[in-house]
PDB file as gemmi writes it, atoms N, CA and C in Angstrom:
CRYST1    1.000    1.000    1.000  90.00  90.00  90.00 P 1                      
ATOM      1  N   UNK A   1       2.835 -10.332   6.049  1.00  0.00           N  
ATOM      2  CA  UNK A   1       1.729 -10.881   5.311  1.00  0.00           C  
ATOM      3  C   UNK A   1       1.798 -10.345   3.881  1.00  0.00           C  
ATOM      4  N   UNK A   2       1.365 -11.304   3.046  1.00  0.00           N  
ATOM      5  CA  UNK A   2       1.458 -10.860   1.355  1.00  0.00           C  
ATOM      6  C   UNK A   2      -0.134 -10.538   1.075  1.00  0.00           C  
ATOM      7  N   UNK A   3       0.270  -9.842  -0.331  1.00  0.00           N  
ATOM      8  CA  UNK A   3      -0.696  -9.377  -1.106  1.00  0.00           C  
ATOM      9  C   UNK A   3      -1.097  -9.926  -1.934  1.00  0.00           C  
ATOM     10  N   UNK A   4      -1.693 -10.947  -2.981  1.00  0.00           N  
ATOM     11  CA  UNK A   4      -2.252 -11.243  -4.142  1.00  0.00           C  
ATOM     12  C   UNK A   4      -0.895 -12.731  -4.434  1.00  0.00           C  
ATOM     13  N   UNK A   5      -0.905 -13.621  -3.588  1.00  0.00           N  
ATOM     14  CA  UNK A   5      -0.054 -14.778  -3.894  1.00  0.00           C  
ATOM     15  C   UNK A   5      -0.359 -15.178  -4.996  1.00  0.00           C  
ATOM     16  N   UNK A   6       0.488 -16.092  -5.855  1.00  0.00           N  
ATOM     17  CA  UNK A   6      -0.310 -16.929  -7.039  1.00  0.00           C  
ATOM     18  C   UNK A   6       0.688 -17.799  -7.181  1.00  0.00           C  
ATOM     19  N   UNK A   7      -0.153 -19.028  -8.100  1.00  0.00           N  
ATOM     20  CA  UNK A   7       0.749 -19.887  -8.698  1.00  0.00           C  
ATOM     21  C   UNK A   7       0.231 -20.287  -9.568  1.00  0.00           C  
ATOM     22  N   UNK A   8       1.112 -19.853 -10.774  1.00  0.00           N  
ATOM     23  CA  UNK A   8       1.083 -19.957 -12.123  1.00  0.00           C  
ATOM     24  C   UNK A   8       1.894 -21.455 -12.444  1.00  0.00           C  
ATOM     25  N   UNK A   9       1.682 -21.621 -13.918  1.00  0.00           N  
ATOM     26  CA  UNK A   9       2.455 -22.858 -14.797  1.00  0.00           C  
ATOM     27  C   UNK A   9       2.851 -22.280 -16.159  1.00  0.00           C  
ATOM     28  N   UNK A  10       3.969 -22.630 -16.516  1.00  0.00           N  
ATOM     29  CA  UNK A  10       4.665 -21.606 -17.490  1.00  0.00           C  
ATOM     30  C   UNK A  10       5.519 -23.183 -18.076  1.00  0.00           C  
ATOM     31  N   UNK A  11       5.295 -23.258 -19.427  1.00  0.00           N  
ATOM     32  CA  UNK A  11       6.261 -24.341 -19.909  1.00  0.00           C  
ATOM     33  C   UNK A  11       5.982 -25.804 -18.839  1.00  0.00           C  
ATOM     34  N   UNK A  12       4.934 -25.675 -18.709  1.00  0.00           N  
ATOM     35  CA  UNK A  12       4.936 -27.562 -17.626  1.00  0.00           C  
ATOM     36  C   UNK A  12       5.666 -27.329 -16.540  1.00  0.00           C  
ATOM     37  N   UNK A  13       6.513 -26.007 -15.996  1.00  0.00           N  
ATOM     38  CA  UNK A  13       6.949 -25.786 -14.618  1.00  0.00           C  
ATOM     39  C   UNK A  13       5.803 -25.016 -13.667  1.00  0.00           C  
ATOM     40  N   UNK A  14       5.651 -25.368 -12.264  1.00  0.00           N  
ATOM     41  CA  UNK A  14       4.890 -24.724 -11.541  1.00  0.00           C  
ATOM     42  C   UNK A  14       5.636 -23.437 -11.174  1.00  0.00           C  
ATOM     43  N   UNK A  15       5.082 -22.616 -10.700  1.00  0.00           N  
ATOM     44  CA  UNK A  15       6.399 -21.235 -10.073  1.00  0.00           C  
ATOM     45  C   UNK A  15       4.989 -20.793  -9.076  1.00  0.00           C  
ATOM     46  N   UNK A  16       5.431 -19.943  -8.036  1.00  0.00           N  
ATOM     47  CA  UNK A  16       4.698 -19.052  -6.919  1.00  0.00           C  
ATOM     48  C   UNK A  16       5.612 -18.165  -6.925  1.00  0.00           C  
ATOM     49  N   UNK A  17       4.538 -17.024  -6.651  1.00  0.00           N  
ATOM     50  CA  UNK A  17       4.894 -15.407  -6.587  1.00  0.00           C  
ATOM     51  C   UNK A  17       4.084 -15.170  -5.124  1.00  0.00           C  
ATOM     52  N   UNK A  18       5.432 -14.785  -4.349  1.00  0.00           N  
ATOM     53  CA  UNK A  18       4.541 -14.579  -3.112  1.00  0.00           C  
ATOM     54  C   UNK A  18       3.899 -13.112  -3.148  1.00  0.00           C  
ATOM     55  N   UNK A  19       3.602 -12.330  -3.824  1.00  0.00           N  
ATOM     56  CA  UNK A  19       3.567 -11.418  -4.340  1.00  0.00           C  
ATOM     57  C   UNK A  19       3.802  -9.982  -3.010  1.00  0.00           C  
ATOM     58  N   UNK A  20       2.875  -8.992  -3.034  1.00  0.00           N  
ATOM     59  CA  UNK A  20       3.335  -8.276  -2.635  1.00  0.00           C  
ATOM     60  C   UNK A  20       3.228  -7.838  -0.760  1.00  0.00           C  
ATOM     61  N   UNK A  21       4.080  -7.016   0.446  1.00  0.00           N  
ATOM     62  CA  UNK A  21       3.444  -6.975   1.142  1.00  0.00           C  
ATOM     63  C   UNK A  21       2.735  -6.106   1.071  1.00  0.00           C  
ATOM     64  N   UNK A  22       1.763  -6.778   2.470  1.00  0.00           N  
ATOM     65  CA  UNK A  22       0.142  -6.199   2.674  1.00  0.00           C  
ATOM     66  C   UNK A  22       0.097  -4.807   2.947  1.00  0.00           C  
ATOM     67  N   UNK A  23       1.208  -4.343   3.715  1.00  0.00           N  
ATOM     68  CA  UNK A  23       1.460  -3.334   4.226  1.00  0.00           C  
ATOM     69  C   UNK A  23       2.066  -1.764   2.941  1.00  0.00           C  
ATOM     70  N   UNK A  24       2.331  -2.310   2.264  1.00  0.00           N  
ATOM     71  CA  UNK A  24       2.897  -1.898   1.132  1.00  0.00           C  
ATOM     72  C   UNK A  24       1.502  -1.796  -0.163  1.00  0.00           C  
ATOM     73  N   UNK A  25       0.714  -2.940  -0.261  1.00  0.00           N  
ATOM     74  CA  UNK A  25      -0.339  -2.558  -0.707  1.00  0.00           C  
ATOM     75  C   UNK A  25      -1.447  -1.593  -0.309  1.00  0.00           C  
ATOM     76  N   UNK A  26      -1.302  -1.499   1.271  1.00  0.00           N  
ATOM     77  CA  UNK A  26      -2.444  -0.828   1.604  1.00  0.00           C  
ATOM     78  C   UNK A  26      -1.872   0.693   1.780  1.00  0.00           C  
ATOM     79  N   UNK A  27      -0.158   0.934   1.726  1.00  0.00           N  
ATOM     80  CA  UNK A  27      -0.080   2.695   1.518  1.00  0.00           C  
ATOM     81  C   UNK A  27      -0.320   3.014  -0.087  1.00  0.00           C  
ATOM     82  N   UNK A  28      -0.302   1.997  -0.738  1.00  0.00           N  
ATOM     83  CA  UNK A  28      -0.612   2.276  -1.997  1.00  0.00           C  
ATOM     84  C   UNK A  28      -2.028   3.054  -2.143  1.00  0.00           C  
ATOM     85  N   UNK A  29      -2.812   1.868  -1.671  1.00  0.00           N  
ATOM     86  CA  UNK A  29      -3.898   2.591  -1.709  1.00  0.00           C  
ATOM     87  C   UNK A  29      -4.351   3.591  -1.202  1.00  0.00           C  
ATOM     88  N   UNK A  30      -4.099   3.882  -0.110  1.00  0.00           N  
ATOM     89  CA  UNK A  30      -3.988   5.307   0.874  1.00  0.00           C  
ATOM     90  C   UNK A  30      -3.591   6.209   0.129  1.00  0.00           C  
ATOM     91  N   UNK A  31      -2.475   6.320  -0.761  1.00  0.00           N  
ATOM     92  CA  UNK A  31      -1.975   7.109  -1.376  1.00  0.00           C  
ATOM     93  C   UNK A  31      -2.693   7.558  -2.275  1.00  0.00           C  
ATOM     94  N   UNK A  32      -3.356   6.740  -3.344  1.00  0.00           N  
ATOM     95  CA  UNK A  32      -4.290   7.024  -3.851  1.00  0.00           C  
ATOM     96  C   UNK A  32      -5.628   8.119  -3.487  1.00  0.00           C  
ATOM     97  N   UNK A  33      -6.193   7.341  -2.332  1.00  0.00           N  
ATOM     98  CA  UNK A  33      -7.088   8.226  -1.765  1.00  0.00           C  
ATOM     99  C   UNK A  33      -6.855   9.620  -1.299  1.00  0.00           C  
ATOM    100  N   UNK A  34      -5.725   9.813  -0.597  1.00  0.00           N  
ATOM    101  CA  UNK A  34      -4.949  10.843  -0.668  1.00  0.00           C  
ATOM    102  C   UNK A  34      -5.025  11.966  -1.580  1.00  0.00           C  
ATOM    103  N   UNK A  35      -4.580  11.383  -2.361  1.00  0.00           N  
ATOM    104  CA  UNK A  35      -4.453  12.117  -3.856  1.00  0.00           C  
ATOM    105  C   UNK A  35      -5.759  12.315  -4.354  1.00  0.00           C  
ATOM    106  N   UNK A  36      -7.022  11.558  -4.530  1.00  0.00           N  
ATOM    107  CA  UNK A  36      -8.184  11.742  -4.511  1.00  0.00           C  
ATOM    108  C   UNK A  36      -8.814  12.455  -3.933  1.00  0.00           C  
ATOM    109  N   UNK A  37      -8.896  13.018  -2.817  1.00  0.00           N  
ATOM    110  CA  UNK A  37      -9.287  13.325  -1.600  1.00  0.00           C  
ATOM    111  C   UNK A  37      -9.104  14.469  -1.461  1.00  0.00           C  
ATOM    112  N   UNK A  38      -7.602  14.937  -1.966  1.00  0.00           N  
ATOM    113  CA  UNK A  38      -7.260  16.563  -2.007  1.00  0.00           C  
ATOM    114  C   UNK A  38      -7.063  17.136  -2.885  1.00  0.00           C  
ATOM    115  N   UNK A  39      -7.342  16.462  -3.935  1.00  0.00           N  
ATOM    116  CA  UNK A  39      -6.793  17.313  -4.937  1.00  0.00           C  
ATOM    117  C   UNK A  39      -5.571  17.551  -5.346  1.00  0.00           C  
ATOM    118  N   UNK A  40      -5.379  18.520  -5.504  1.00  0.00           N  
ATOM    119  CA  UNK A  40      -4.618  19.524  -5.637  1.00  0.00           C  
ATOM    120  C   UNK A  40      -3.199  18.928  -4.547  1.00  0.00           C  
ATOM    121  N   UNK A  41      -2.038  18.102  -4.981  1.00  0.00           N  
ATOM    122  CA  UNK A  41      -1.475  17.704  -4.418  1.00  0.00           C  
ATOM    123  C   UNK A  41      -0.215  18.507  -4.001  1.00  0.00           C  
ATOM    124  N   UNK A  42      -0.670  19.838  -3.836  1.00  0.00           N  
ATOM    125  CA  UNK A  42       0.551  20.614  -3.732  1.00  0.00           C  
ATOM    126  C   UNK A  42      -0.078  20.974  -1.660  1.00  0.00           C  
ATOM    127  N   UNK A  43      -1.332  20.635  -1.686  1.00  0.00           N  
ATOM    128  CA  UNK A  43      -1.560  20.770  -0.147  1.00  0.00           C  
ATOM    129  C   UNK A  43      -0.994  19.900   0.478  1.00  0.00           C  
ATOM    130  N   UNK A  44      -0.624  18.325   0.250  1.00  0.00           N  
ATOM    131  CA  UNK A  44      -0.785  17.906   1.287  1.00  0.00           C  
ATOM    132  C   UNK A  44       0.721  17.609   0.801  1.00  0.00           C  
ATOM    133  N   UNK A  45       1.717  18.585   0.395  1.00  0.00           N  
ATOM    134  CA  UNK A  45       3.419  17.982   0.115  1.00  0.00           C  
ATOM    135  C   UNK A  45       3.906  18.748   0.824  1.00  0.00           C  
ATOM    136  N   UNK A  46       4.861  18.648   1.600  1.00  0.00           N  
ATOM    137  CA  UNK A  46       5.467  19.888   2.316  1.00  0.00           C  
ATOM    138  C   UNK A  46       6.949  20.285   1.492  1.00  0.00           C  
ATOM    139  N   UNK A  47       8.030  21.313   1.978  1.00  0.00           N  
ATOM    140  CA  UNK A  47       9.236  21.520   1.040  1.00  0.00           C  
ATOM    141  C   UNK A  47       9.830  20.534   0.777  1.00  0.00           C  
ATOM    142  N   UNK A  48       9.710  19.272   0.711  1.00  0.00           N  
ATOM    143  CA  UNK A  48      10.750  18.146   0.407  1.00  0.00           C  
ATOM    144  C   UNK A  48      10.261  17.273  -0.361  1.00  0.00           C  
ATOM    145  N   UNK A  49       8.899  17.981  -1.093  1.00  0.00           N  
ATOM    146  CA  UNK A  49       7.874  17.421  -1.760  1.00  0.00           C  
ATOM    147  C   UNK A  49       6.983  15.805  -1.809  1.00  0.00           C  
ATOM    148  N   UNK A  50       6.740  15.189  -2.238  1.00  0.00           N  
ATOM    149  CA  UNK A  50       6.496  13.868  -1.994  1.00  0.00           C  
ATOM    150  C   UNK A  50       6.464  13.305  -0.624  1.00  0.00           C  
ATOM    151  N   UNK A  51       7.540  13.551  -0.107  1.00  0.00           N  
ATOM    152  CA  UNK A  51       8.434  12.839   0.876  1.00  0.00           C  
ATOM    153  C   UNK A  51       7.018  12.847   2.183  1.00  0.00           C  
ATOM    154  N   UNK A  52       6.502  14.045   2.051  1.00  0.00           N  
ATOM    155  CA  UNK A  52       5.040  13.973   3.184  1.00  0.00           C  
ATOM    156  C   UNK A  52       3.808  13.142   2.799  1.00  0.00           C  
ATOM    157  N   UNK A  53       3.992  12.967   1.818  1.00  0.00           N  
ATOM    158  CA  UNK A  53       3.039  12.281   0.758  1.00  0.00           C  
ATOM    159  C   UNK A  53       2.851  10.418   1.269  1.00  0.00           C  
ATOM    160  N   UNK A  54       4.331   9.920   0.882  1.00  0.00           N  
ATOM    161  CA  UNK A  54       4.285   8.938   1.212  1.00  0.00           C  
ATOM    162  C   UNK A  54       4.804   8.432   2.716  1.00  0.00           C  
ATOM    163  N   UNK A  55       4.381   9.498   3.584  1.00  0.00           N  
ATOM    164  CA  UNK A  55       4.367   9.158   4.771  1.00  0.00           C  
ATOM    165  C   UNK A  55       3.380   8.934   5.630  1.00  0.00           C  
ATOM    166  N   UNK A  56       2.735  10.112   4.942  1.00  0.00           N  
ATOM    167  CA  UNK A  56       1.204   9.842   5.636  1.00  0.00           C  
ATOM    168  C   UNK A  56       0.156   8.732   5.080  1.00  0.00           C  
ATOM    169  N   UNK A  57       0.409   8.219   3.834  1.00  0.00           N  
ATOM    170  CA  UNK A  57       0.338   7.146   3.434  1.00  0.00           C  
ATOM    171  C   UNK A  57       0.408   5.893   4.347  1.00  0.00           C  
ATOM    172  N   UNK A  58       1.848   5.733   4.490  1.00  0.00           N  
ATOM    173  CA  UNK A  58       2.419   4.421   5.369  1.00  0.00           C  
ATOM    174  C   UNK A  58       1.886   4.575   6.823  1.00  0.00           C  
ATOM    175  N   UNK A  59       1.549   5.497   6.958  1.00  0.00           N  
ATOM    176  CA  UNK A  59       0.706   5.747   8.587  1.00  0.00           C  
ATOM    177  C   UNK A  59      -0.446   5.050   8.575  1.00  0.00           C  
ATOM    178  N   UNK A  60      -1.310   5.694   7.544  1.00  0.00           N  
ATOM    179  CA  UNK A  60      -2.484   4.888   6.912  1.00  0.00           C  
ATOM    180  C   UNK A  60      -3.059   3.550   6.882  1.00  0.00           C  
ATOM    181  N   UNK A  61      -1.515   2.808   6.477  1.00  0.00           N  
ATOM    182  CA  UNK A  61      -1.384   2.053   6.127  1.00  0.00           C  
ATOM    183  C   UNK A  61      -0.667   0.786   7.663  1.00  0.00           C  
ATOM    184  N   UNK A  62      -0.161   1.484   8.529  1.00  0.00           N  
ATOM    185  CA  UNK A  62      -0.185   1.404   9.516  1.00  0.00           C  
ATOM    186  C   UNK A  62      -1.466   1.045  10.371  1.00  0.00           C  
ATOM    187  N   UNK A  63      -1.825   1.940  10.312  1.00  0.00           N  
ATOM    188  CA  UNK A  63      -3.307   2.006  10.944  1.00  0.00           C  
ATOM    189  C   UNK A  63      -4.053   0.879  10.582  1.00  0.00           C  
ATOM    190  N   UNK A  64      -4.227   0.527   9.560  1.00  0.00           N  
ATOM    191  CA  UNK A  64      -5.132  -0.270   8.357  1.00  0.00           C  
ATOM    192  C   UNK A  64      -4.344  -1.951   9.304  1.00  0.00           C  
ATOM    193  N   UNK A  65      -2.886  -1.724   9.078  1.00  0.00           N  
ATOM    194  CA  UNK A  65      -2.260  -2.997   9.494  1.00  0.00           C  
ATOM    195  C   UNK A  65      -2.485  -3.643  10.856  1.00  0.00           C  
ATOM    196  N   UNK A  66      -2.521  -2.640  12.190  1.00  0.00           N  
ATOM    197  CA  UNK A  66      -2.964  -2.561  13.510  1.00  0.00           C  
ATOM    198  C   UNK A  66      -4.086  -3.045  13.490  1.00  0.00           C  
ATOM    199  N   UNK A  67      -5.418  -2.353  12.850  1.00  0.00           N  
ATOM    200  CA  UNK A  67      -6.940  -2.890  13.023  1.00  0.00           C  
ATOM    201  C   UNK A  67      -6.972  -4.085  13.049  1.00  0.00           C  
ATOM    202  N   UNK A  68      -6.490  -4.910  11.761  1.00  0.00           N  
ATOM    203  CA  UNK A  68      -6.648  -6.036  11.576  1.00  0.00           C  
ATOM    204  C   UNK A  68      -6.002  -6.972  12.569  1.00  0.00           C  
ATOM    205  N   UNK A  69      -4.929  -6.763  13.582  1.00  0.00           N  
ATOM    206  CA  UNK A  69      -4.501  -7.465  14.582  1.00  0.00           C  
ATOM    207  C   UNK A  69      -5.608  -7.246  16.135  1.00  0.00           C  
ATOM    208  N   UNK A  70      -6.465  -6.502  15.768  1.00  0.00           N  
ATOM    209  CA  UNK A  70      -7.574  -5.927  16.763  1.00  0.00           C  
ATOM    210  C   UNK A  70      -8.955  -7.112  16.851  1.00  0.00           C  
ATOM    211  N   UNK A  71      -8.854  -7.746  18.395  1.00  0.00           N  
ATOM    212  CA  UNK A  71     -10.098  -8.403  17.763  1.00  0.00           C  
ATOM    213  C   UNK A  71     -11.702  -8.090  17.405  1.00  0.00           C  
ATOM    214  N   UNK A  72     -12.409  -8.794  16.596  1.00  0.00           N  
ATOM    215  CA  UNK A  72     -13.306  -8.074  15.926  1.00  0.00           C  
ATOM    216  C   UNK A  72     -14.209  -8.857  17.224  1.00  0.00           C  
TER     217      UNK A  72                                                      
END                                                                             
């Protein structure tokens, strides 16, 4: 599933941007909050720096992706 589709007109040509996935938007945002959330981003990095960062993110983001296949 995508993120923010569009279709623009540029020079009298139509074009679509399927833009981004959903899944990919929503560790974004996780990440964010993340980072919001703790501060101090040296807590939540372990020795390989980042690398814990954007994992627990994509979990997040995981999670976020699952719900929505959940019926309401």
């Amino acid at each position: 599933m995508k993120a923010f589709p569009n279709t623009y007109t540029f020079d009298g040509r139509e074009f679509f941007n399927e833009g981004m996935d959903l899944r990919d938007y929503f560790a974004a945002e996780a990440m964010k909050a993340l980072i919001n959330v703790h501060g101090d981003t040296n807590r939540i990095v372990d020795a390989d720096g980042w690398v814990s960062l954007h994992l627990r993110a994509y979990e997040h983001a995981d999670m976020m992706m699952n719900i929505r296949k959940e019926p309401q």
